[in-house]
N, C-alpha and C positions, 0 to 999 in steps of 0.2 A: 480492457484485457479480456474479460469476458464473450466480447463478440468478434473474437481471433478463436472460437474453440468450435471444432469442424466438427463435430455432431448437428445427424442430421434432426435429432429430436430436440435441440437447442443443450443447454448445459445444465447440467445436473446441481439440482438446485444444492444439497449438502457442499459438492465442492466448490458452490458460489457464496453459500454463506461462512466456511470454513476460511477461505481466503480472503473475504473481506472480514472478518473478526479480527487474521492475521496480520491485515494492513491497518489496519485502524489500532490493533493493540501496539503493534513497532510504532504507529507514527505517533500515539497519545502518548507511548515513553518516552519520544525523543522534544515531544512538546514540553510535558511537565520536568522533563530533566532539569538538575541544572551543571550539566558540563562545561556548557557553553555560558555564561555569565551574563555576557556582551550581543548576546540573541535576545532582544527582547523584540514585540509588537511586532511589526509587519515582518522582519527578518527572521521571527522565531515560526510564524505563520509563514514564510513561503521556505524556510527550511522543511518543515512538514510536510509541505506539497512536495517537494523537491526526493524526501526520502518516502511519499506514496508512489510516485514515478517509479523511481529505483526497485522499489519493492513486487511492484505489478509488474515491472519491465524483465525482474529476473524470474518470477513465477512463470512468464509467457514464454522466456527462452528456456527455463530449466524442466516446463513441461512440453515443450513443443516436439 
């Protein structure tokens, strides 16, 4: 996501560490939740990955 950001002096380092705190905070709540019961081991780990996609996919359309 990061290197979709059209600055020519590269990206500002605040808003890079702002939105990775952000994606790592959503995706360790949806790790340790337990909503989902029947997520455990590799299904609870690629759910994770699955809602870091989601997360950085919407940061890059909703600041684009």
């Amino acid at each position: 996501m990061f290197a979709f950001f059209n600055d020519p002096e590269g990206p500002n380092l605040l808003v890079v560490i702002g939105m990775a705190a952000a994606i790592y905070l959503v995706s360790s709540a949806v790790y340790l939740s337990n909503v989902y019961p029947s997520l455990t081991g590799f299904k609870r780990s690629l759910a994770t990955i699955f809602i870091q996609i989601f997360i950085a996919t919407g940061f890059y359309l909703g600041l684009r």
